[in-house]
C-alpha positions as CSV (number, residue, x, y, z in Angstrom):
1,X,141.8,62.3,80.5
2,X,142.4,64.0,83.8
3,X,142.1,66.8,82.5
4,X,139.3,66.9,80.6
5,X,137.5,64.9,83.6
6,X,138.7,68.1,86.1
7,X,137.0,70.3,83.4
8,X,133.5,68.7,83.0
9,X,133.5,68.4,86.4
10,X,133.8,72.1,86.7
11,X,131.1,72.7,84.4
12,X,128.8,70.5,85.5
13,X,129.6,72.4,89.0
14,X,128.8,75.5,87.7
15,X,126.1,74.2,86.1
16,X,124.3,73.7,89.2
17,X,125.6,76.8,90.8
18,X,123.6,78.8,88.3
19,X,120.3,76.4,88.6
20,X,120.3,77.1,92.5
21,X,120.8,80.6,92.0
22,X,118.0,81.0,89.6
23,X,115.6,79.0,92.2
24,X,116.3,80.7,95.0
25,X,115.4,83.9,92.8
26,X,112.1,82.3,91.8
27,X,111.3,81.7,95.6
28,X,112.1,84.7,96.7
29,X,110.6,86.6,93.9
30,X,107.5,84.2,95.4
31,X,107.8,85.4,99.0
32,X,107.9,89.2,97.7
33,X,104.3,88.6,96.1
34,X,102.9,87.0,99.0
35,X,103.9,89.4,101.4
36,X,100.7,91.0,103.3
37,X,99.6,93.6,103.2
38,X,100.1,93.8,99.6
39,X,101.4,94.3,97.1
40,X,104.7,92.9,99.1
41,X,107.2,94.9,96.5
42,X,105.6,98.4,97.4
43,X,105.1,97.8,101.4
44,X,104.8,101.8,101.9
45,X,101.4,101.9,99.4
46,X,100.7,98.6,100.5
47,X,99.6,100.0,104.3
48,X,98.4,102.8,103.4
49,X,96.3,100.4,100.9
50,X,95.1,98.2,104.0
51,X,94.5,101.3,106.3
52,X,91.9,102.4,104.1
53,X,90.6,98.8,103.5
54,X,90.1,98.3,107.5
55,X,88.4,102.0,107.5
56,X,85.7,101.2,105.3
57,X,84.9,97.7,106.6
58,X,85.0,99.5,110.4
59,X,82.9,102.8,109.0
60,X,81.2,101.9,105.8
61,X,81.3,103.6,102.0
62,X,80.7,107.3,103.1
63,X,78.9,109.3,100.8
64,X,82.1,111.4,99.8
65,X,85.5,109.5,99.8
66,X,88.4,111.8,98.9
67,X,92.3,110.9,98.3
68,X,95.1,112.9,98.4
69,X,98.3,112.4,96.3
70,X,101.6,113.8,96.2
71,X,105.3,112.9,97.6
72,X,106.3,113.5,101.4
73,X,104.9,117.1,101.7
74,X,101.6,115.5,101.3
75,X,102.2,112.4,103.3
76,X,103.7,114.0,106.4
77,X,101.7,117.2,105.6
78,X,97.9,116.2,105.7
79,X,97.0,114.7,108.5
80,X,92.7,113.6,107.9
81,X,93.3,112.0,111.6
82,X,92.9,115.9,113.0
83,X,89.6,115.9,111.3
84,X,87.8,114.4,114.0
85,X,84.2,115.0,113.8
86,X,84.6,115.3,109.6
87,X,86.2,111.8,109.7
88,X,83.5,109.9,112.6
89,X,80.9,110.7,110.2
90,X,79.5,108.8,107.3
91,X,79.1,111.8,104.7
92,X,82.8,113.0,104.2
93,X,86.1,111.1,104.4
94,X,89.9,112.2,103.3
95,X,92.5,109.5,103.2
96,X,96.1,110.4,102.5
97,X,97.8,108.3,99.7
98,X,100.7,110.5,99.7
99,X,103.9,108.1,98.7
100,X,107.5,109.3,100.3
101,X,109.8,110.6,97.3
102,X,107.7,110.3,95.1
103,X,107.3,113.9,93.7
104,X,105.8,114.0,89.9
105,X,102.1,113.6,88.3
106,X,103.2,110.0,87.3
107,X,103.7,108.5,90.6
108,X,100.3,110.1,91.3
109,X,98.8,108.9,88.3
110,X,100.6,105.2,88.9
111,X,98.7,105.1,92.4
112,X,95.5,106.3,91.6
113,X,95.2,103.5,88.7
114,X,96.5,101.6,91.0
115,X,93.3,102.1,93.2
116,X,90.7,102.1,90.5
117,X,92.0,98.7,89.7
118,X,91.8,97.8,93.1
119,X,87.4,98.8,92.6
120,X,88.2,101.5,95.3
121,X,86.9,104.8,93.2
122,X,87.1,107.8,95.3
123,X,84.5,110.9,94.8
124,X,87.1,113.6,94.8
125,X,90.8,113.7,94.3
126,X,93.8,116.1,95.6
127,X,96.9,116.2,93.4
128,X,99.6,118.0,94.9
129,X,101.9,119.8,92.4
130,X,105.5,120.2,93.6
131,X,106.6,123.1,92.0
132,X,110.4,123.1,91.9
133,X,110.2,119.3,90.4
134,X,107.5,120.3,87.9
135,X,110.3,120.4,85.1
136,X,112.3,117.3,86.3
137,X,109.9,114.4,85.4
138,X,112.1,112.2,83.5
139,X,115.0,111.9,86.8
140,X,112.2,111.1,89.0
141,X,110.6,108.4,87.9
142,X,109.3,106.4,90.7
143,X,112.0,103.4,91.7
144,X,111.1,100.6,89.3
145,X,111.5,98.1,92.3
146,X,108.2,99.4,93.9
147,X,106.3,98.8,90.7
148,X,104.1,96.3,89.3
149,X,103.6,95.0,85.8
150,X,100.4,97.0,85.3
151,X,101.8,100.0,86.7
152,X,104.1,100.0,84.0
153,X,101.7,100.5,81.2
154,X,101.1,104.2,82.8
155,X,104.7,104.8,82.9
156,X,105.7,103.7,79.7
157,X,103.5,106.7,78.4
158,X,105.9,109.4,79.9
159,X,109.5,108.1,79.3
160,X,111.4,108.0,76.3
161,X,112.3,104.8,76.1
162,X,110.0,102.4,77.6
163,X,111.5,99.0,76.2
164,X,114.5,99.9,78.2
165,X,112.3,100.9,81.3
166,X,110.4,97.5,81.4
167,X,114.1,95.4,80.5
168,X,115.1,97.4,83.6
169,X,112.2,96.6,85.4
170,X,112.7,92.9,84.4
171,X,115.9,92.8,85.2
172,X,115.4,94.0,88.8
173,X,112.5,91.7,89.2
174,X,114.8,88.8,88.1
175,X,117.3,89.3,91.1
176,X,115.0,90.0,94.5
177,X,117.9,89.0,96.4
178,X,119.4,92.4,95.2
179,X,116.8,94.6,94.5
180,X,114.5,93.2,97.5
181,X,116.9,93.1,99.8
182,X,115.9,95.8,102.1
183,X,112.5,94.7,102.0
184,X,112.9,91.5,102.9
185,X,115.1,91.6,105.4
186,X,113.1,93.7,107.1
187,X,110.7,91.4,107.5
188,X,112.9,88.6,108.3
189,X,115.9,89.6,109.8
190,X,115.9,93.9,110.9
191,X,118.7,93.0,113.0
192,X,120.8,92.9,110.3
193,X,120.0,96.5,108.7
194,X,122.1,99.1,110.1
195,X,119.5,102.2,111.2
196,X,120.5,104.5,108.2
197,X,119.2,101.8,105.6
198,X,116.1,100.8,107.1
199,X,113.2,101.1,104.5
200,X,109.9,100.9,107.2
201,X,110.1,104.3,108.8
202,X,107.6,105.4,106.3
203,X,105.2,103.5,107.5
204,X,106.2,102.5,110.9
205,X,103.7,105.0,112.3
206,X,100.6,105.2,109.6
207,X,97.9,107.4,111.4
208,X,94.2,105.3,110.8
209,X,93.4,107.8,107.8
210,X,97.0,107.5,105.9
211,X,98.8,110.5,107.6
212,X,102.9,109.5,107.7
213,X,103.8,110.3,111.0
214,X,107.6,110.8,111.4
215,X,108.9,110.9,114.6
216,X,111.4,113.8,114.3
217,X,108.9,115.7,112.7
218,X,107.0,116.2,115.9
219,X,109.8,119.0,116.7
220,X,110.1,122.5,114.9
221,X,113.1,123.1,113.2
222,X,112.1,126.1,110.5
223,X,114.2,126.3,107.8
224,X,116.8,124.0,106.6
225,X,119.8,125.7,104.5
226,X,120.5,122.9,102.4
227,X,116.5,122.0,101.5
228,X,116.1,126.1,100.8
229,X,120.1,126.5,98.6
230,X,118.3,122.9,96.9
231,X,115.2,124.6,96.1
232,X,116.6,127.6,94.6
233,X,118.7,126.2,92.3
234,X,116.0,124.2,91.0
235,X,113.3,127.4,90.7
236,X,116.6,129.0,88.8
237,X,116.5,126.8,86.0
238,X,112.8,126.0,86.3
239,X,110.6,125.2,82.9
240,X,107.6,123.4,82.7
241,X,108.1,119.7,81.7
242,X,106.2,118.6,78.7
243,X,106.1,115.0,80.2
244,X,104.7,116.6,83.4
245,X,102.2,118.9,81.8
246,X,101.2,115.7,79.9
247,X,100.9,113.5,83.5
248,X,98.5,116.0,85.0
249,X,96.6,116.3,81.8
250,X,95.8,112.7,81.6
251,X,95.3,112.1,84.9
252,X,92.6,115.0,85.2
253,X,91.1,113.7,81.9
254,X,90.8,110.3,83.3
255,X,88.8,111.6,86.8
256,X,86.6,114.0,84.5
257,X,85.8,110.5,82.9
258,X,85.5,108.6,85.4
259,X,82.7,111.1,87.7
260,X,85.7,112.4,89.9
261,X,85.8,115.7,91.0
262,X,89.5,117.0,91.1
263,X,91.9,120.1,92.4
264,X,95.3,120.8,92.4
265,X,97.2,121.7,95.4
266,X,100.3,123.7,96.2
267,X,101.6,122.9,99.4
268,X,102.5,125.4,101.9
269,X,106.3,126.6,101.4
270,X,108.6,128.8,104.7
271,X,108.1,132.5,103.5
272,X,112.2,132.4,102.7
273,X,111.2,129.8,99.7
274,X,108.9,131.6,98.2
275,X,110.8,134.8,97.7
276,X,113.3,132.0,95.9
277,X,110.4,132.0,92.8
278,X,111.4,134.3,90.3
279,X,108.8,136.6,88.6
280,X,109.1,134.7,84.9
281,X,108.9,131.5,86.8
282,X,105.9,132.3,89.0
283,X,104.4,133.7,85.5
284,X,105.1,130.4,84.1
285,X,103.7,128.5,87.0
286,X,100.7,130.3,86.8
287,X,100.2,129.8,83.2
288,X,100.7,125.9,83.1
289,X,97.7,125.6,86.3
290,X,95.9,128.2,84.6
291,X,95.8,125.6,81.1
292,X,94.8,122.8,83.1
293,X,91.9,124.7,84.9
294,X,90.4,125.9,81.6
295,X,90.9,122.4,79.9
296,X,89.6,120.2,82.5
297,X,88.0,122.2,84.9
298,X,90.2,121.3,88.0
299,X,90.2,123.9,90.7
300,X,93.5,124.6,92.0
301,X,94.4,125.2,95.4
302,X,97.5,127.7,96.3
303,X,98.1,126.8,99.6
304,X,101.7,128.2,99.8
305,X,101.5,130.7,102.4
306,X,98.8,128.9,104.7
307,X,101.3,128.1,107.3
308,X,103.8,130.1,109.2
309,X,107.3,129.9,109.3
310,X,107.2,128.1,112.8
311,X,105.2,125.2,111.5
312,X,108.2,123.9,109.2
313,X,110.8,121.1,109.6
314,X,112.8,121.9,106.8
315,X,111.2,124.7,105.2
316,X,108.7,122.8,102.9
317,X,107.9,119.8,105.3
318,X,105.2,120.6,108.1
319,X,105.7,119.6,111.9
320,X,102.8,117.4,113.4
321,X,101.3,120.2,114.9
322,X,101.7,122.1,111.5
323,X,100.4,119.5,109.9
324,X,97.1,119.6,112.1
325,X,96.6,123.1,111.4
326,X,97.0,123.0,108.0
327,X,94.5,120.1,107.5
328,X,92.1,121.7,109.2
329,X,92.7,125.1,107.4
330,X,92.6,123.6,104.2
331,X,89.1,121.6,105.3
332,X,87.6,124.7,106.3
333,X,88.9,126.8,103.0
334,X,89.1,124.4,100.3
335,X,87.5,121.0,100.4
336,X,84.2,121.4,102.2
337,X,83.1,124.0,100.3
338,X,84.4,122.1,96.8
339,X,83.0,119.0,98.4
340,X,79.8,119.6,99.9
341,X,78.0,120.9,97.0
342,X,78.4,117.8,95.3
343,X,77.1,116.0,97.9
344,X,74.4,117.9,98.3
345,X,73.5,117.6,95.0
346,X,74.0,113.8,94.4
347,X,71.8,113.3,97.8
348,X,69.1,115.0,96.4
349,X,69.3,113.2,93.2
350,X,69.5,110.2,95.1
351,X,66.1,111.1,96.9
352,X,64.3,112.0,93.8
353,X,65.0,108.6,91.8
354,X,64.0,106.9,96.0
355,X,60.6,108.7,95.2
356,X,60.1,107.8,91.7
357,X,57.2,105.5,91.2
């Protein structure tokens, strides 16, 4: 009788254990979604997101909004906050969306859906492509903890097995004391996060226009042996990924539809990386950009050598003061020219249907 007394009373322990868990999942899981800015489980997208929101209530819809996208190269690379007198007037605007480690056309396309959903539809778009990675989509799928339900939907259309990806996605969603942790502690209690493991350095220091500004990146270090030995083992076994071929296709296709103007942008790369590309993989390169110029009519911008060798970190990741020149290089050469035509022609379209009687 003892016995089976001792044993119910176990159960009916764990019983309860597993009921408290599962609440304080389902609060938590609650607090992650109303974290501001939001949305709380991507917190780097998420102030980049309310940056641009505070722009355009400060400045108004200019008549030309354009986004960048691409992984850290573009975040810590383009800095829109050097355009000065571009971005203090209301007829052009660049706003960096780039999104730290996240390196393939799906996180792109994930962020500028993302945005569309969101009702903010930019006039032009920048899509960085990231050569070396350009055969690697499947291993670097953005981290499922920073997505959302309806981000999925565009992933699931580039893995090859997308029950498993949204189980896994479940699954972490299930258990935000796990797979939040980071996040929320560092909202509640940093002290507690040792400075390795601390997630907000991303974002810590957003410039108004979406430019990541890391603090070590303000000093010049050239070339890093282990980022260029990285790189050219990847460029050594280099093909073009049908998944990523696919991404960039869609993505491009879906601006085309939507009335947005689009380019392709290769970032600028430390002379010593570039000599890494070998001839049949810079053929290859060339052939894949040169597809998706003829299909969709995206103009592609090969901005690998516009920097010099002093204005890298790491040898693919510009310095602040790099980063400045480079924007406003790539201002001068690319985007105003592929940007003010438009505008001048939508303006004057815009006056003729203002003078219609």
């Amino acid at each position: 009788m003892k016995r089976n007394e001792s044993i119910q009373g176990s159960r009916a322990s764990l019983l309860w254990t597993l009921i408290f868990f599962a609440l304080i999942q389902v609060s938590l899981v609650g607090w992650v979604q109303a974290l501001r800015p939001s949305p709380g489980y991507d917190p780097e997208y998420a102030q980049k997101l309310a940056k641009l929101r505070s722009r355009l209530r400060e400045t108004g819809r200019p008549s030309s909004l354009t986004f960048a996208f691409g992984s850290s190269r573009v975040a810590t690379g383009l800095q829109p906050e050097s355009l000065v007198a571009s971005q203090t007037q209301a007829s052009a605007r660049l706003f960096n969306f780039g999104i730290c480690r996240w390196v393939n056309p799906t996180a792109q396309a994930i962020v500028l859906n993302r945005l569309l959903r969101a009702g903010l539809q930019p006039d032009f778009v920048v899509f960085e492509v990231f050569p070396a990675y350009l055969g690697f989509e499947r291993v670097q799928n953005p981290d499922p903890i920073r997505l959302g339900w309806d981000d999925l939907s565009v992933l699931d259309r580039y893995v090859e097995h997308p029950v498993m990806e949204r189980l896994n996605w479940l699954g972490l969603r299930a258990v935000p004391a796990f797979s939040g942790r980071f996040v929320l502690l560092e909202r509640w209690a940093p002290q507690w996060i040792r400075g390795d493991a601390t997630v907000g350095f991303n974002w810590a220091n957003l410039g108004d226009w979406g430019w990541t500004s890391l603090p070590h990146y303000a000093r010049q270090y050239g070339l890093s042996h282990d980022v260029a030995q990285g790189y050219r083992q990847l460029l050594e076994t280099w093909s073009a990924d049908r998944a990523s071929r696919q991404a960039y296709g869609e993505v491009l296709e879906l601006c085309h539809r939507k009335g947005i103007g689009a380019a392709l942008i290769l970032m600028p790369e430390h002379s010593q990386i570039r000599g890494y590309y070998p001839p049949h993989v810079e053929a290859k390169l060339q052939t894949v950009l040169d597809g998706l110029r003829n299909q969709f009519g995206a103009v592609v911008i090969d901005a690998r050598t516009w920097a010099d060798d002093q204005s890298f970190v790491d040898g693919i990741h510009l310095t602040h003061e790099g980063a400045k020149k480079f924007t406003r290089l790539l201002n001068a050469k690319a985007l105003e020219p592929l940007i003010m035509p438009t505008l001048a022609v939508r303006n004057a379209a815009a006056g003729r249907t203002a003078s219609a009687p």
